[in-house]
PLY file of the C-alpha trace (Angstrom):
ply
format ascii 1.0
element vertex 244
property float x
property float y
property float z
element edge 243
property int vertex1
property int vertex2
end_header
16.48 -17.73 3.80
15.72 -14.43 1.94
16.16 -16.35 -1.23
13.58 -19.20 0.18
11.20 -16.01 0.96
11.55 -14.45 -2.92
10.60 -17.95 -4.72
7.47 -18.10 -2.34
6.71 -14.87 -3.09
7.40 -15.21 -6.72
5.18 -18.51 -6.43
2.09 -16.85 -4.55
2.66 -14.03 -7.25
2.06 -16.59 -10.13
-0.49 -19.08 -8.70
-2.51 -15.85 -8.31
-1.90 -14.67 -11.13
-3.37 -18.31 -12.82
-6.11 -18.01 -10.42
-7.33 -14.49 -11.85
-6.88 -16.15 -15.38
-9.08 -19.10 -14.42
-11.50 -16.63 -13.16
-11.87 -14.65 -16.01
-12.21 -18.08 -17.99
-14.85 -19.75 -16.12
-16.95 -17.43 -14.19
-17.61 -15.62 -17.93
-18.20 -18.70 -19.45
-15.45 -18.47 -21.76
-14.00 -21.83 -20.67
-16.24 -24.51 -20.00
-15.67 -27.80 -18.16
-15.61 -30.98 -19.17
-19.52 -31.89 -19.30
-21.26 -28.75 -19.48
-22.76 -27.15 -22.42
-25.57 -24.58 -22.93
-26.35 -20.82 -23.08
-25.93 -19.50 -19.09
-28.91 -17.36 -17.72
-28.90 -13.37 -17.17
-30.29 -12.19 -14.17
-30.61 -10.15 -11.13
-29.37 -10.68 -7.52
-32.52 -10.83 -6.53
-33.64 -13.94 -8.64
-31.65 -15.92 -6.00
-31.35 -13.31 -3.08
-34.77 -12.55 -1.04
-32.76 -10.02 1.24
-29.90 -8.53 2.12
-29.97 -8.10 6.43
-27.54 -5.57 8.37
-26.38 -6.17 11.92
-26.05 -3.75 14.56
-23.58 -1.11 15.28
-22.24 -1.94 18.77
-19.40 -0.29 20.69
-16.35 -2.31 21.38
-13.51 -2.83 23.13
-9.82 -3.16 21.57
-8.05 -6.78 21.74
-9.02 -9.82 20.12
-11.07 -12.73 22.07
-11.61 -16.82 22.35
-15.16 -17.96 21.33
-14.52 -21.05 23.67
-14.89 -17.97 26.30
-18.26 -17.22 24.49
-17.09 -13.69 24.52
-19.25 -11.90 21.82
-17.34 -9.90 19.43
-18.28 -7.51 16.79
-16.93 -7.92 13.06
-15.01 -5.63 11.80
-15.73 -4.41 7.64
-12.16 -5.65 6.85
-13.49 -9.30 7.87
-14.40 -9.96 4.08
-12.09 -9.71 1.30
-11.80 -11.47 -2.34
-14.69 -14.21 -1.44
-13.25 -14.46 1.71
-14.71 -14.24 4.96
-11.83 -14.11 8.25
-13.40 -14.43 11.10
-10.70 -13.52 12.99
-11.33 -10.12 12.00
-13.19 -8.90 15.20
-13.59 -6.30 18.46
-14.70 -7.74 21.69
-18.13 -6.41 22.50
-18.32 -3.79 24.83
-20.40 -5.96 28.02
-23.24 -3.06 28.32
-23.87 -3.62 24.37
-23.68 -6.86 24.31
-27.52 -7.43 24.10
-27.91 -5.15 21.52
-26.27 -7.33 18.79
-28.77 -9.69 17.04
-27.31 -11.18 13.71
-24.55 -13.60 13.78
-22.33 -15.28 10.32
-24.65 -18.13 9.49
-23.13 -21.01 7.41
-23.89 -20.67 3.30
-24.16 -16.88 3.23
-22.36 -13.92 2.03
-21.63 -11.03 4.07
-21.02 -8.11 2.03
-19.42 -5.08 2.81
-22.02 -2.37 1.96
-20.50 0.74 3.35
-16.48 1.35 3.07
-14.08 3.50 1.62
-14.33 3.63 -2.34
-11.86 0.33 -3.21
-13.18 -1.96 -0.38
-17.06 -0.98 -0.54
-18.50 -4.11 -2.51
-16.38 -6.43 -0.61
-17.67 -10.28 -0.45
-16.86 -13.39 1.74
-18.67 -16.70 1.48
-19.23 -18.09 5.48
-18.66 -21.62 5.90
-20.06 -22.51 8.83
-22.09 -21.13 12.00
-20.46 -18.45 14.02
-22.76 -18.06 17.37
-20.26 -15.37 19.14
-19.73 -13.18 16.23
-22.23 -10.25 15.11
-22.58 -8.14 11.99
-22.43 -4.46 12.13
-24.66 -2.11 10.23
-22.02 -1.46 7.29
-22.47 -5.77 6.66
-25.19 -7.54 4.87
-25.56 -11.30 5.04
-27.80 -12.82 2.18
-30.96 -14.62 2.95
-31.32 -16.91 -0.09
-34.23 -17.99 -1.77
-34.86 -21.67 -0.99
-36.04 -22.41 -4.76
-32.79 -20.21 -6.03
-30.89 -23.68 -6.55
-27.91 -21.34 -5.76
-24.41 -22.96 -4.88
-23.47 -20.26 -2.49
-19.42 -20.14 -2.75
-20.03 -19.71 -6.60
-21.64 -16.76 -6.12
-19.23 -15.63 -3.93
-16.51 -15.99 -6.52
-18.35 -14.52 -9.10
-19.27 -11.30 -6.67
-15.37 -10.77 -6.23
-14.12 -11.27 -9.49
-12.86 -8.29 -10.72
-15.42 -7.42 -13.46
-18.61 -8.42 -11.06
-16.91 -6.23 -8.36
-15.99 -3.09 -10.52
-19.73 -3.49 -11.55
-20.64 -3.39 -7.65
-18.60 -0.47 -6.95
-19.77 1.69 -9.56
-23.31 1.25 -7.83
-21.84 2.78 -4.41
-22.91 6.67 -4.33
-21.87 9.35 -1.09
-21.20 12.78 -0.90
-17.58 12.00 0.88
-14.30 10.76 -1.06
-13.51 8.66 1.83
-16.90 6.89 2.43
-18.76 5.17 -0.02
-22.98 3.45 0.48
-24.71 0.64 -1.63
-27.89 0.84 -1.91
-29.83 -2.65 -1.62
-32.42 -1.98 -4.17
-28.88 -1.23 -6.61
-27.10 -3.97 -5.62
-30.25 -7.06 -5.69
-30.82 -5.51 -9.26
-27.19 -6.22 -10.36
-27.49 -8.92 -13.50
-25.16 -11.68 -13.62
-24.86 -14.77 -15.59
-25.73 -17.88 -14.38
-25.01 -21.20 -15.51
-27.13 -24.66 -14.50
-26.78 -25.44 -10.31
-24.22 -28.24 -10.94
-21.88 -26.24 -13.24
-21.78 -23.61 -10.15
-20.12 -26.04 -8.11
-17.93 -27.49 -10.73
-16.21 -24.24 -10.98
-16.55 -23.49 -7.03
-14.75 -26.59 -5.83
-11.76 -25.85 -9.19
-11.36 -22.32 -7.77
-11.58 -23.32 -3.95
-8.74 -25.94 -4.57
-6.65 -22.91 -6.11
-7.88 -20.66 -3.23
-6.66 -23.58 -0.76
-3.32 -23.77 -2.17
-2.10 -20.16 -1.77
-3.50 -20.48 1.48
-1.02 -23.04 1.87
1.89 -21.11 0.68
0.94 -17.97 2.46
1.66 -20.01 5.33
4.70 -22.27 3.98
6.08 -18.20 3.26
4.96 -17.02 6.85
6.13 -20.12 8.90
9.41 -19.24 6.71
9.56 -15.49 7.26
8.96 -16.26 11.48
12.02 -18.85 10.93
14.12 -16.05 9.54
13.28 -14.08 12.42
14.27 -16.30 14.94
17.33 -17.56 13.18
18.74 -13.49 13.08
17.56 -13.26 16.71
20.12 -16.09 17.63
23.03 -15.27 15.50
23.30 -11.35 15.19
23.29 -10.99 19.21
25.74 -13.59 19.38
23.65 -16.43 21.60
23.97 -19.09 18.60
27.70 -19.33 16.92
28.03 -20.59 13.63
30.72 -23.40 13.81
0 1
1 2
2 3
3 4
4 5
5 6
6 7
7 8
8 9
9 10
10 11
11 12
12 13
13 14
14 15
15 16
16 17
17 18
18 19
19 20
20 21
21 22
22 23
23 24
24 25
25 26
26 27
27 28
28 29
29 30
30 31
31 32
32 33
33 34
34 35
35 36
36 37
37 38
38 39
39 40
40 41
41 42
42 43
43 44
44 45
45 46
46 47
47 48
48 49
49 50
50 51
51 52
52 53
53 54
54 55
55 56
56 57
57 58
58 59
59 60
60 61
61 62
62 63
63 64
64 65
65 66
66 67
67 68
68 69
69 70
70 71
71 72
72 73
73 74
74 75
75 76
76 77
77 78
78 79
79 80
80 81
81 82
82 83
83 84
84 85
85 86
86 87
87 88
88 89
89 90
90 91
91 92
92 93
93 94
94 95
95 96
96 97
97 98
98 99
99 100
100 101
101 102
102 103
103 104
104 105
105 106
106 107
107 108
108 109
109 110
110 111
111 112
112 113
113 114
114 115
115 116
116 117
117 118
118 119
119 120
120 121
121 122
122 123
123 124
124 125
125 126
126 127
127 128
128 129
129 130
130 131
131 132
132 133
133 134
134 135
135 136
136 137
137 138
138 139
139 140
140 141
141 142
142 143
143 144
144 145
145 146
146 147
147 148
148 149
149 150
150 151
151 152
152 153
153 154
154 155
155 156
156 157
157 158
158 159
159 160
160 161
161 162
162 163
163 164
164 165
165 166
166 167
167 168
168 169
169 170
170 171
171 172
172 173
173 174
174 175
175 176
176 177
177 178
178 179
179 180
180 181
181 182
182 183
183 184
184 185
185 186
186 187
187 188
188 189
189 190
190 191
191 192
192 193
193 194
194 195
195 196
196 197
197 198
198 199
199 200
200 201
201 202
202 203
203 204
204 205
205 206
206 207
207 208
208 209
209 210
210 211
211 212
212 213
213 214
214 215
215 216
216 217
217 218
218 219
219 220
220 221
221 222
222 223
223 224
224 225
225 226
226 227
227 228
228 229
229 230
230 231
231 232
232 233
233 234
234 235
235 236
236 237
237 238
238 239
239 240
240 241
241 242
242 243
């Protein structure tokens, strides 16, 4: 079993490792697919972002929830991470706040994290779908695209975590504490990225969300693993399972 849990760590290790490389490749331009040619546009966040919105600081309560319960809960800044968004990264929503909280994770956005500690500030997760019982504090911003941006949304999010857009990003955070760093909004819609034609966005979306979706898969084949392990030494090392 350890040796099962090494190779699957060794194999997450390298797939993201390829993932990075195909990154660095394709979100620069460097590598083109198959059917795409021409010079990529420069310009700012804002060409394709009209705002930037902030939720609500709420108080909350500790413990997780069920949103078939409809209990509200607030996010949490850890909820977005690498393009990701985890929306299992929540508080429960103290009852008396409750009707304070206004903006919920809308389907095709980006909620970026624009106040955290110096290596997390920056932070970016693409939303796929609605999510009616969650709500954003103030240290989140969820984009409000243009409508004529022509945007493919989960590109962008890809591009906004890899690792040269996001050193850009946090270079832009300022504070007068070590420990807590601020974006300004004006800063970060005047970022400049490249961007190539609408369909060549989601060309290289859907190549990186099939990478994305397979170390998903063996983050799990390693976790469903590691949980066997567990429950294997829990039998045989008190003695309630005997080898034959």
């Amino acid at each position: 079993m350890d040796e099962l849990l090494a190779g699957l760590d060794r194999l997450i290790a390298k797939k993201r490792d390829l993932k990075q490389a195909a990154m660095q490749q394709l979100l620069t331009g460097q590598t083109r697919l198959p059917g795409f040619q021409g010079e990529w546009e420069s310009r700012p966040l804002a060409s394709v972002v009209a705002d930037l919105e902030a939720g609500v600081s709420v108080n909350s309560v500790a413990g997780g929830g069920h949103h078939s319960l409809g209990e509200p809960g607030i996010l949490k800044t850890s909820c977005v991470a690498n393009g990701v968004f985890d929306p299992k990264e929540f508080k429960l929503i103290d009852q008396r706040e409750v009707g304070r909280a206004r903006l919920s994770p809308r389907q095709n956005t980006l909620i970026i994290s624009r106040m955290n500690t110096p290596n997390l500030v920056g932070e970016v997760g693409f939303v796929g779908q609605d999510y009616p019982y969650l709500f954003l504090p103030d240290r989140l911003w969820m984009t409000r695209f243009r409508s004529d941006s022509g945007l493919w949304p989960k590109w962008l999010a890809h591009q906004m975590s890899n690792p040269i857009t996001q050193a850009a990003i946090k270079d832009l955070a300022s504070g007068t504490s070590g420990s807590m760093k601020n974006i300004a909004k004006n800063k970060l819609l005047a970022l400049t990225l490249d961007f190539p034609p609408s369909g060549e966005q989601e060309a290289i979306s859907a190549v990186l969300s099939d990478m994305d979706a397979e170390l998903t898969a063996l983050a799990a084949r390693r976790d469903k693993t590691r949980a066997l392990k567990q429950g294997m030494m829990q039998e045989l090392l008190t003695g309630r399972t005997r080898l034959v």
